[in-house]
Each structure stands twice: as structure tokens, then as C-alpha cells.
C-alpha positions as CSV (number, residue, x, y, z in Angstrom):
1,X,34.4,66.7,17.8
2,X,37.3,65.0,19.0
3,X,35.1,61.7,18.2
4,X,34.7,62.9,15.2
5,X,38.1,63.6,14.7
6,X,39.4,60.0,15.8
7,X,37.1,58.3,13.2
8,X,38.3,60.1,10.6
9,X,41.9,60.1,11.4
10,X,41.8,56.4,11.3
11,X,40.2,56.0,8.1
12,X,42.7,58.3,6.3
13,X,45.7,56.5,7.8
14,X,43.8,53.2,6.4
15,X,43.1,54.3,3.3
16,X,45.8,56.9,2.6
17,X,43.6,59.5,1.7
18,X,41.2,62.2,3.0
19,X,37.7,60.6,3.0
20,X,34.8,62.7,2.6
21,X,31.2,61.7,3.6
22,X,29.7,60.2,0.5
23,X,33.0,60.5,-1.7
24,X,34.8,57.0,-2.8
25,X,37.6,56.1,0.1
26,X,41.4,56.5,-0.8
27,X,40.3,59.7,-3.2
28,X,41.0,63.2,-2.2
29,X,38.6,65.7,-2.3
30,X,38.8,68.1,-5.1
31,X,39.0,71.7,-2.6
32,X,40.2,72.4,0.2
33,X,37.7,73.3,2.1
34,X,37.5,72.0,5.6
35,X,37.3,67.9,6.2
36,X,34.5,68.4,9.0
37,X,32.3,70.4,6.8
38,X,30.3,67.7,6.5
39,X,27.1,67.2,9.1
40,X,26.1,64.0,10.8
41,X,22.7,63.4,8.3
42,X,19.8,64.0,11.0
43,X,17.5,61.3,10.8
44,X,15.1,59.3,12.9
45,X,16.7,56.2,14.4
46,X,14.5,53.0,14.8
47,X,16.0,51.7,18.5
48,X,14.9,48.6,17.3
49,X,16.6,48.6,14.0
50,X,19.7,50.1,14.6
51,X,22.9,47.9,15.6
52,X,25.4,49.4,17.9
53,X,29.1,48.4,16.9
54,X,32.3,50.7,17.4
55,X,32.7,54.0,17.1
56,X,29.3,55.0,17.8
57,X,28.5,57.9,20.1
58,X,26.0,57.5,22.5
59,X,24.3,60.0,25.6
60,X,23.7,58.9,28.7
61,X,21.1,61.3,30.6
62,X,19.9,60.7,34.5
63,X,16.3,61.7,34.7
64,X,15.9,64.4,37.1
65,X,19.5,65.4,37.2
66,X,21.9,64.2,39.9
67,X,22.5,64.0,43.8
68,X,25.9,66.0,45.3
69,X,25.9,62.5,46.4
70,X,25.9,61.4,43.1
71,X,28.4,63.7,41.7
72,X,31.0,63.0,44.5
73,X,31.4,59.2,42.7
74,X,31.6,60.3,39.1
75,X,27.5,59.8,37.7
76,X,27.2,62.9,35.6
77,X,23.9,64.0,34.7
78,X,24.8,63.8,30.5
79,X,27.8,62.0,29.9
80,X,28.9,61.0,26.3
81,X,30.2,57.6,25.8
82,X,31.9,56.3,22.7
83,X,31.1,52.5,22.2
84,X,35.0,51.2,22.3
85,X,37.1,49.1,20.2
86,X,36.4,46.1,22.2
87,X,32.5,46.8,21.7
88,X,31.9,48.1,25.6
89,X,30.0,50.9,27.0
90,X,31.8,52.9,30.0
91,X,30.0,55.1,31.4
92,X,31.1,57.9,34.4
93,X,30.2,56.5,37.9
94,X,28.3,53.9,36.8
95,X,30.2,51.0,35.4
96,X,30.8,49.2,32.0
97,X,28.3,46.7,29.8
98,X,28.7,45.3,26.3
99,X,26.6,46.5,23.4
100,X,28.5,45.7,20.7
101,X,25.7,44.1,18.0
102,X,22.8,45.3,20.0
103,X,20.2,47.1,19.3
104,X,19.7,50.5,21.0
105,X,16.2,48.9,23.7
106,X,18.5,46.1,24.1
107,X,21.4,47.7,25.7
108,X,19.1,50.2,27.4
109,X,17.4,47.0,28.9
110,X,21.0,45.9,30.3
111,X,22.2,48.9,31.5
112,X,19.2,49.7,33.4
113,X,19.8,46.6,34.9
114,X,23.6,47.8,35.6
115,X,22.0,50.8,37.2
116,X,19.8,49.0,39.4
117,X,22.5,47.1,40.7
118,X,23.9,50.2,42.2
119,X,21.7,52.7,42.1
120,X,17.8,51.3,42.8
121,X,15.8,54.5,42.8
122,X,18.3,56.2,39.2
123,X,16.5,56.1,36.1
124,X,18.8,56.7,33.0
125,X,18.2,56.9,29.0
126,X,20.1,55.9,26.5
127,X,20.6,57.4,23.3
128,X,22.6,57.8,20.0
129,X,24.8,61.2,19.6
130,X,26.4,60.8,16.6
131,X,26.8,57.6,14.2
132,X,29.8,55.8,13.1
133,X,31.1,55.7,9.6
134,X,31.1,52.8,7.8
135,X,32.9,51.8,4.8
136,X,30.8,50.3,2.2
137,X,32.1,48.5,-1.2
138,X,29.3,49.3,-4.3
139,X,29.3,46.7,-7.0
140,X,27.0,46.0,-10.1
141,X,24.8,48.1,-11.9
142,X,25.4,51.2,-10.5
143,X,27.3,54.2,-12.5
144,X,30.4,55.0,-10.4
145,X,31.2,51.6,-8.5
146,X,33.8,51.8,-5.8
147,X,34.1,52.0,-1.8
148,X,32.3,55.3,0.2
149,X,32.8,56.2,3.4
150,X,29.1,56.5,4.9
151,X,27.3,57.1,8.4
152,X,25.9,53.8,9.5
153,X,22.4,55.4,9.8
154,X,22.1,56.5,6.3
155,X,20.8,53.6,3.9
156,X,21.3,51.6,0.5
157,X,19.0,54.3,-1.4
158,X,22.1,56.9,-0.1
159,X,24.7,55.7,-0.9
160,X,23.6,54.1,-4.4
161,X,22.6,58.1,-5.0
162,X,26.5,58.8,-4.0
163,X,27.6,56.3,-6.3
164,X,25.7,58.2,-9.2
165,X,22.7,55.9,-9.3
166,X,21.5,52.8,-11.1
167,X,22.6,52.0,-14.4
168,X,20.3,51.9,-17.1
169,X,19.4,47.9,-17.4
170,X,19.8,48.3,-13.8
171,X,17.4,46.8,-11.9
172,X,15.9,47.9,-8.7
173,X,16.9,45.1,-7.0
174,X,19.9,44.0,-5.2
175,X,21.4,42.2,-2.0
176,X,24.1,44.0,0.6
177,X,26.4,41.7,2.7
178,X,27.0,41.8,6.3
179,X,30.6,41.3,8.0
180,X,29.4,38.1,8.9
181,X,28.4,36.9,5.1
182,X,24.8,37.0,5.4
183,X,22.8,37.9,2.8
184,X,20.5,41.6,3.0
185,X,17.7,41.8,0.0
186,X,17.4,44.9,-1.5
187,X,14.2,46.0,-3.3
188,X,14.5,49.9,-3.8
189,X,10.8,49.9,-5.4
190,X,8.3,52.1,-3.7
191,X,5.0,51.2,-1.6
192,X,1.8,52.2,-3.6
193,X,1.3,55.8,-2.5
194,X,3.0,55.9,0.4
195,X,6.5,56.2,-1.4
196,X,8.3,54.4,0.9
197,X,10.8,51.7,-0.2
198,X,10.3,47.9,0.5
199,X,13.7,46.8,1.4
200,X,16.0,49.7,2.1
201,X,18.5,48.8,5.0
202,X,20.9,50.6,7.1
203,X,24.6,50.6,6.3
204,X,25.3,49.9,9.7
205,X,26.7,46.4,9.7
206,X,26.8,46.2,5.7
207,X,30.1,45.4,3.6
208,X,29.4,45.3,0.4
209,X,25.7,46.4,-1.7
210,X,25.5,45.1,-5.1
211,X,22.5,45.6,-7.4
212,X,21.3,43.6,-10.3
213,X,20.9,43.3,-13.9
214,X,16.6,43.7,-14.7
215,X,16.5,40.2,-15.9
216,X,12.9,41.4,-16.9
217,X,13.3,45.1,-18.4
218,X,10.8,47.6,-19.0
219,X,11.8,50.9,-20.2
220,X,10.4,54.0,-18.9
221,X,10.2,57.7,-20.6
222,X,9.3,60.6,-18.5
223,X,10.1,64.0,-17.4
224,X,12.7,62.5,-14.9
225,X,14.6,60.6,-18.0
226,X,14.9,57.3,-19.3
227,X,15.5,54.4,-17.0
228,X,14.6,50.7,-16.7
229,X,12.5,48.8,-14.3
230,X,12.0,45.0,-13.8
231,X,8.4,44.2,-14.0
232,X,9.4,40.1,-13.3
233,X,8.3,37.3,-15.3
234,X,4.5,37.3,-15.1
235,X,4.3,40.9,-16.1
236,X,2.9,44.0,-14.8
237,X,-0.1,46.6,-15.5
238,X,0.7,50.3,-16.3
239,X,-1.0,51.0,-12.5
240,X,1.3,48.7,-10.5
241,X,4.5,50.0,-12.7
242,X,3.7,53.5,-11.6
243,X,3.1,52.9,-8.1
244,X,5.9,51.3,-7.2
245,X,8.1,52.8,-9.9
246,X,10.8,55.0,-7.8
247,X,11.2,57.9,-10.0
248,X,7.8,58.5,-10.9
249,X,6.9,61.9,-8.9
250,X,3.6,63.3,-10.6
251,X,3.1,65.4,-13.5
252,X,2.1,62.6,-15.6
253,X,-0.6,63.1,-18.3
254,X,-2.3,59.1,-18.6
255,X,-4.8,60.0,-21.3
256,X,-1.7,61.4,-23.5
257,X,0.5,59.0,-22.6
258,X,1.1,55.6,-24.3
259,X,2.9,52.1,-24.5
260,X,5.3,51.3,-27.7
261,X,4.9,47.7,-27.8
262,X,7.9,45.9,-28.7
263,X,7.1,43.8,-31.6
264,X,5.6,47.1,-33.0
265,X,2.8,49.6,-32.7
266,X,1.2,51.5,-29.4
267,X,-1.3,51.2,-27.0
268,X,-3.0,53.9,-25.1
269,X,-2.5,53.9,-21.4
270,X,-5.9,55.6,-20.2
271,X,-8.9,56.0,-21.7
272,X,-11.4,58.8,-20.6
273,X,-14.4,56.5,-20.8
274,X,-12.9,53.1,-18.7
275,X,-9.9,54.4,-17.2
276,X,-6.7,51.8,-17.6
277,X,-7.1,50.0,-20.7
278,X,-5.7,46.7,-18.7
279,X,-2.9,46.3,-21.0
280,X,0.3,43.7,-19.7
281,X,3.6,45.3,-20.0
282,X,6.1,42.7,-21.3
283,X,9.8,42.8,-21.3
284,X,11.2,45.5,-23.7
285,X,7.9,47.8,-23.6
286,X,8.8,51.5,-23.3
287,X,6.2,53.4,-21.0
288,X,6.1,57.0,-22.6
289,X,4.9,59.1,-20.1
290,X,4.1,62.3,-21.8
291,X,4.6,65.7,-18.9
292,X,1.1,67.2,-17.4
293,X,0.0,69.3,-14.4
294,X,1.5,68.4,-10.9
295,X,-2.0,68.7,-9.2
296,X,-5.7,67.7,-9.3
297,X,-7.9,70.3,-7.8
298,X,-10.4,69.0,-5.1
299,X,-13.3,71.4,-5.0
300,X,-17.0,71.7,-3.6
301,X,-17.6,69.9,-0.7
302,X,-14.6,68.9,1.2
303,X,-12.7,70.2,4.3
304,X,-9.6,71.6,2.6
305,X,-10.5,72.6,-1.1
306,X,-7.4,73.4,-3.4
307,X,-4.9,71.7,-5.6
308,X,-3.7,67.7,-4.7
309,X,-0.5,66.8,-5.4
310,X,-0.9,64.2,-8.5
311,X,-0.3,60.8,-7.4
312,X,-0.2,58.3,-10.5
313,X,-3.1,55.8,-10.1
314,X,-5.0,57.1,-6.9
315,X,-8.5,57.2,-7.3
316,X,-11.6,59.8,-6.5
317,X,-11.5,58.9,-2.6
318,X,-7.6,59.2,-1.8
319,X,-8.0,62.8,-3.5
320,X,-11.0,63.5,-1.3
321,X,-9.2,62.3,1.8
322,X,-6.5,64.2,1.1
323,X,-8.4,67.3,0.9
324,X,-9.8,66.8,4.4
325,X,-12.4,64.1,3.8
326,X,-16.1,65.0,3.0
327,X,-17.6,68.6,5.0
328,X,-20.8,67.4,6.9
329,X,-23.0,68.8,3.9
330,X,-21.4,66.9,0.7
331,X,-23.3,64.3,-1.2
332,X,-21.0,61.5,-1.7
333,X,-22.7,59.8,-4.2
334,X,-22.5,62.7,-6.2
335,X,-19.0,63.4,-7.8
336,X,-17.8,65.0,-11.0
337,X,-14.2,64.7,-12.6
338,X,-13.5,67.7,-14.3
339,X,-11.0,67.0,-17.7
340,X,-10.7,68.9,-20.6
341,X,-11.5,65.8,-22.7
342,X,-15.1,65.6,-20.7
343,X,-17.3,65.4,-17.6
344,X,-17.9,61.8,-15.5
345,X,-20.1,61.1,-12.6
346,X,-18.6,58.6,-10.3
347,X,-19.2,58.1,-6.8
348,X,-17.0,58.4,-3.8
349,X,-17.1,54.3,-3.9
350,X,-15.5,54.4,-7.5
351,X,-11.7,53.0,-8.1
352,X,-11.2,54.7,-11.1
353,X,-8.0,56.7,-11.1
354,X,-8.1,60.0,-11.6
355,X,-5.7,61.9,-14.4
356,X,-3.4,64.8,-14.2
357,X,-4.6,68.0,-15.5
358,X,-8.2,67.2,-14.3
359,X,-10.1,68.5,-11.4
360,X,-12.7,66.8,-8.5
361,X,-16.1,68.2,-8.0
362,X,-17.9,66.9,-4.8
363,X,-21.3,68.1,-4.6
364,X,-23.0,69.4,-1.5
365,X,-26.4,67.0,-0.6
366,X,-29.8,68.6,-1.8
367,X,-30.4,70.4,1.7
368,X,-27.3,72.7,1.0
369,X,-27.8,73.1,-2.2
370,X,-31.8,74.4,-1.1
371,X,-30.7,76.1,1.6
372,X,-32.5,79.2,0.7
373,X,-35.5,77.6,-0.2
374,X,-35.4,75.4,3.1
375,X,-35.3,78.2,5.0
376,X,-38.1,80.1,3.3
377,X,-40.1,76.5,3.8
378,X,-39.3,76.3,7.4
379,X,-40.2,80.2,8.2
380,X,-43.9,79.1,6.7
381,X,-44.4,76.5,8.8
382,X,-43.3,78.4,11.5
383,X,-45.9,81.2,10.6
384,X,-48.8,78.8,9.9
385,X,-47.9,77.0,13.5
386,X,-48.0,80.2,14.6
387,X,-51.6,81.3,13.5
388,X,-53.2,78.0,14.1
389,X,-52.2,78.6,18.1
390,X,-53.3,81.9,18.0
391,X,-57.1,81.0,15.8
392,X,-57.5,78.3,19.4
């Protein structure tokens, strides 16, 4: 708390205001409600990634607790150290190392070698309490441009979401500058289905994020609004747009949906009988992505039957994995999608996506499907075994 405390003290004698987490710096907040109110965002913290700099918080914790020994010379068995000024680590009984512009393994590397030094047999972690706040400047394309004060832990995405998102012709990339000068890319497109973002950096060590004009527009209408995305200059299929498109969520209907062209007319996006149609988007194409159900219901022959969250060009297999994979008595050559337009047979080998509002029929192998009649069989043979031993 008084850490806490200190930060934000010094930021609104700097700024001459009363900063608020995610709020521009040098405005005050609109109530009066209380300035810690706020929480430290709890998030994992790569101990690779992360770069220690003033005003961080930090635990130091002896395994195994301490010695009276121990005690009697100041080592503490938790002691919280803030990273100073001057970029140094003190720590109770122990002694003092650098760490400023480390990352969180490298100054556990040196201070267990500090430890050693005086302490052979003391084994001691390091770990971050609370981060510091960062001031960051926004600039570009973004709706509310200005400075925020930010936790160096929370990333671009964040604090582009504080500064009321990107505009439209916004594009999703962008670059963030260190103190140094050095250049950050930023690319807040997602990972086919994984929905992770390719270039989304800490704030920690950032002055400045600015993001960038689409210099290769393509216009997107859906459920979540209208926005822009920059498909670059060789183009990009409908499939690769919604993948990595951020604010595409599910819900989408693909047969239903369509692509005004710009020099006129439409073009469907999905066809029941071939999937994708394969079309190009080019710069000023609108996507229309017309609303549909959020799931696809995997049934039959699978581990977990039940509704699957819709994920925009995923095929039959990442449905059936996410089920729970195949049960030991499915055919897997043997697969329905369900739509209301239709019935097709694929296989579990098939990379056709699947669209919303449809359903996934796995179908159990021919034993399973027999099983009465199986069983019937092997009782016979049983009986017949039976009566041949008992004619010898």
C-alpha cells in the first residue's frame, strides 16, 4: 500500500492531476470515489519477458523458512523489496544487486549467486508483487489519443481498448517505442483459432504506441459493427480474414453471408456444395457477415457430445476434437453435417469448414451399430460349440 501510494503520489505531482489506471494522465477523474480503487490487473507474468525497471515490487521468500540464526542478522523469511530509483534490489540480511533492465530468471540467477556468497546451503525465490505504472503516449488511429497511466504488465491491446479503440481505417498494425528509441512492431491480428494476438507487447519499457492507417482496407460488417482490416497488397481469402480478424467471435452464418465487391455486385461467401467459393478480397470489399447460431452441435460418437462454440473456418476434425475426440466405437470415415439447407458425408480427413447453425453427426462403426445382432450371433456360436462338445 504504501508502494502503492508513493507511485501514485509521484505521478500526480508530475502531472498535476489525479491519475487513474487506464484514464489519460493530467485529467481528473469524474467522482470521487477512492484513488486506490483500482486493482493491480492479475495476470501471468512471463519471467522471461518481463523487464524489471523502478518501482516494481518484488517478494523475496527463503525456502523452508528461516534459522533464529538467520533472523538474528536481518534474512526474513518473505520480505518485500521495491526495485529503487537507482535500479537496485536490497534485500533484509542479504545484501543489494542491480536488476534494473533484467528480466525476472536473470536477476534470480544473480541473486542466487549473492546468496551463495553468504549463505551456501539458503535457497531463495524471487518474484513480482505488484507492477509499476508506466506512462504511455497513444498516437494515430486510435479514437481518444492522449497519455494513460498503465501497469507495465498490461499490454498494447489494453491500453488501445482505454484509448477507445481503433479508428475505423485503422489498421491493426502499429509499432510502440522504447525509452531507448527502438522500434516494437505491433500486429494486433489473431492466430488462426487459437485467438491469440501475434505481436502484443508489454508496456513495461514502452513510451509511446502508435498504430497505422490500413494502407490496404477491407471493410467488415457484423454483429460486433463495422470496422476495417488490412488484408496487404496480395490479398486475402474470406478464411484467412476471419481467422485472424480480431473482432470476429462466432455467430456468423457463411452460407448467408456475402462479399459486396467494389466495382459492383456480390459474391457468396460459402456454398453448401464446395464450401469457400475461393474468392480474393481486394481493397474496398465489405465482408457482410449476416448473425447465426453461436454453436455447432457434435453428436453420435464422440467423448463429450453437445454444442461447440462456432469458430469461423474450423473444419469437421477441430469440432470432433473439441468434443473429446472420437469414443472407441465411432466410424471415422463415416460423418454427416447436419444444415438446414442439406445433408453431406465427409470424413474425419475432410478440411471443409463447417457453418454456423449446422450440426456434426459421427457415426458409431458397424459393430455398435449391430450390437444386438452381434450378440444374438455370438450366443449361437456359443450354443452350437456347446453341442458339438457335448455330441463327442
Amino acid at each position: 500500500m504504501i508502494f502503492m501510494t508513493a507511485v501514485l503520489t509521484a505521478q500526480l505531482l508530475a502531472t498535476g492531476g489525479t491519475p487513474r489506471v487506464g484514464q489519460p494522465l493530467g485529467r481528473f477523474p469524474e467522482s470521487e470515489e477512492p484513488l486506490l480503487q483500482e486493482v493491480v490487473p492479475v495476470v501471468p507474468v512471463d519471467r522471461d519477458e518481463y523487464r524489471l525497471a523502478p518501482g516494481d515490487m518484488l517478494v523475496v521468500t527463503i525456502e523452508g523458512g528461516v534459522s533464529e540464526y538467520l533472523l538474528s542478522v536481518g534474512v526474513l523469511p518473505m520480505d518485500r523489496c521495491q526495485v529503487t530509483l537507482d535500479g537496485r534490489l536490497n534485500v533484509s540480511g542479504i545484501g543489494s544487486i542491480h536488476v534494473e533492465g533484467m528480466s525476472i530468471s536473470e536477476a534470480q540467477h544473480t541473486f542466487d549467486n549473492l546468496v551463495r556468497s553468504g549463505f551456501p546451503s539458503l535457497r531463495a525465490e524471487l518474484s513480482l508483487a505488484y507492477p509499476r505504472m508506466v506512462g504511455v503516449e497513444v498516437r494515430g488511429m486510435v479514437e481518444k489519443p492522449g497519455r494513460y497511466s498503465m501497469y507495465a504488465t498490461e499490454r498494447v491491446s489494453d491500453v488501445i481498448l482505454k484509448a477507445g479503440g481503433i479508428r475505423l481505417y485503422g489498421s491493426q498494425y502499429g509499432r510502440g517505442v522504447t525509452g531507448s528509441g527502438d522500434a516494437v512492431p505491433v500486429d494486433l491480428s489473431m492466430e488462426p483459432f487459437t485467438g491469440s494476438l501475434r505481436s502484443d507487447p508489454m508496456l513495461g519499457g514502452l513510451v509511446t504506441v502508435e498504430m497505422l492507417p490500413c494502407d490496404f482496407p477491407v471493410f467488415i460488417q457484423s454483429a460486433e459493427g463495422f470496422y476495417t482490416h488490412d488484408i496487404g497488397s496480395g490479398g486475402m481469402s474470406v478464411p484467412d480474414l476471419l481467422s485472424e480478424a480480431a473482432p470476429i467471435s462466432g455467430g456468423v452464418d457463411l452460407p448467408a453471408s456475402f462479399v459486396s465487391v467494389m466495382g459492383g455486385g456480390t459474391v457468396p461467401v460459402w456454398r453448401w456444395d464446395g464450401g469457400y467459393t475461393g474468392y480474393i478480397l481486394s481493397p474496398g470489399d465489405t465482408l457482410n457477415l449476416v448473425p447465426g447460431r453461436n454453436t455447432v452441435f457434435v453428436g453420435g460418437a464422440v467423448k463429450n457430445p453437445g454444442p461447440v462454440l462456432f469458430c469461423p473456418g474450423a473444419g469437421v476434425d477441430w469440432y470432433i476434437q473439441s468434443a473429446g475426440g472420437f469414443s472407441a466405437d465411432a466410424d471415422i470415415n463415416d460423418i454427416s453435417i447436419i444444415h438446414s439447407r442439406g445433408v453431406l458425408e465427409v470424413d474425419s480427413r475432410d478440411s471443409l469448414p463447417v457453418p454456423g447453425n449446422s450440426s456434426i453427426e459421427v457415426h458409431y462403426n458397424w459393430i455398435s451399430k449391430n450390437r444386438e445382432y452381434v450378440a444374438l450371433l455370438v450366443t449361437t456360436i456359443g450354443l452350437v460349440f456347446t453341442m458339438i462338445q457335448i455330441s463327442k
